[in-house]
N, C-alpha and C positions, 0 to 999 in steps of 0.2 A: 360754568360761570352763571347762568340762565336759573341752575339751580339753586345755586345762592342767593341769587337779588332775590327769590321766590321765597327762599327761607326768610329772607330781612324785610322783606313787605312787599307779600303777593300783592298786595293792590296796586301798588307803585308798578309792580311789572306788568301786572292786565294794562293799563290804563296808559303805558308806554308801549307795550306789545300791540294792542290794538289796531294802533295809530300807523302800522308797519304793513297790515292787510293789504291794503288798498294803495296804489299809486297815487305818486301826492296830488297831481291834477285830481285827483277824482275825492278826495278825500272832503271835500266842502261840499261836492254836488250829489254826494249820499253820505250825510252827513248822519240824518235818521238811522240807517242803517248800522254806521258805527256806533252809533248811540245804544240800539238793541245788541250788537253782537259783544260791545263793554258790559252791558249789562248782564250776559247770559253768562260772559267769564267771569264777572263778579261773583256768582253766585257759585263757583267752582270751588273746591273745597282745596285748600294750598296743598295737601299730598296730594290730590286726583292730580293738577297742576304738574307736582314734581315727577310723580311716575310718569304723566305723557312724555316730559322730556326725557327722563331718564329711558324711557324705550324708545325714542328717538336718536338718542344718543348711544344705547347699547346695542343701537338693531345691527343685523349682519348684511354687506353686502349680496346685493339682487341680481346684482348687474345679469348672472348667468340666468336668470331665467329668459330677463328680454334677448340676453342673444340666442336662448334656444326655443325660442316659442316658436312653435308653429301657426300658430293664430297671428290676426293681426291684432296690434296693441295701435290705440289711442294716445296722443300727448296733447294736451289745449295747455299752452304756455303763456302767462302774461310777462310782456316783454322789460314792465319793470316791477316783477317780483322782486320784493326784498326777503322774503321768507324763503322760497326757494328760487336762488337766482336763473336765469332766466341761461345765460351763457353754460353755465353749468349742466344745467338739465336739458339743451336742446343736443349737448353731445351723446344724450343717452338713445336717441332717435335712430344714429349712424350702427346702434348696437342690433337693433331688429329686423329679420327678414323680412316683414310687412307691417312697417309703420305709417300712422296718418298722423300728419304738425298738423295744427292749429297754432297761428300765434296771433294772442291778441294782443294789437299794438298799444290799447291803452290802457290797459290793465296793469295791478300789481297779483298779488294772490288768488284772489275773489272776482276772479273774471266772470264768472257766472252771477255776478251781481253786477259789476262794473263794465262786460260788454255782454248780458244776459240773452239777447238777440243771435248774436254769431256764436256766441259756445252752446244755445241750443241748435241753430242749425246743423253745427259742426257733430252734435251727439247725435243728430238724428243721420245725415249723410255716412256715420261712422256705423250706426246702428245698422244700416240698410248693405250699406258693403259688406260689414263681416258678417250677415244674413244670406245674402247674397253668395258668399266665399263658403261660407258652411256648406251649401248646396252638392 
């Protein structure tokens, strides 16, 4: 579907996609923000566009890596993604033998813009564990 609107007028769909980044509280209060990352998709060429969804769309289930990792795996989750919902992907946490949550409560996508503070701690605290575990 995604690829369609994109064939009938990629702009219409950057400039409606965009708006879906970011949890809607937050979407006034980095507003700038959205402003550059509409801008950056504007400049995307509508096949670059359709092949990312179409590899989004054709990729192959993962799931068997996170249950077999031996590593620990990272998830920083914004709790109202609309891109990747949030319910959906925190059931992929229960799949790995050493996982670390993050959830940022007031995040939608772009946690790392929108709670920039706690998804850096969370990378550094994840960083230093699985340093740590390496050992």
């Amino acid at each position: 579907r995604a690829i369609d609107l994109v064939k009938k007028d990629a702009k219409h769909y950057v400039n409606e996609g965009v708006n879906k980044f970011l949890a809607e509280s937050n979407r006034e209060v980095f507003k700038d923000e959205i402003e550059e990352i509409r801008k950056i998709c504007q400049n995307s060429k509508k096949e670059g566009i359709i092949n990312a969804l179409a590899g989004m769309r054709d990729r192959k289930d993962r799931q068997h890596v996170l249950r077999s990792a031996k590593y620990p795996i990272q998830f920083i989750l914004g709790r109202h993604d609309l891109i990747m919902p949030f319910d959906a992907l925190v059931k992929q946490v229960d799949l790995c033998k050493n996982p670390t949550l993050t959830v940022l409560e007031k995040s939608g996508h772009l946690g790392f813009i929108e709670e920039k503070e706690k998804a850096r701690k969370a990378l550094l605290r994840f960083t230093r564990k699985a340093f740590r575990e390496s050992k």
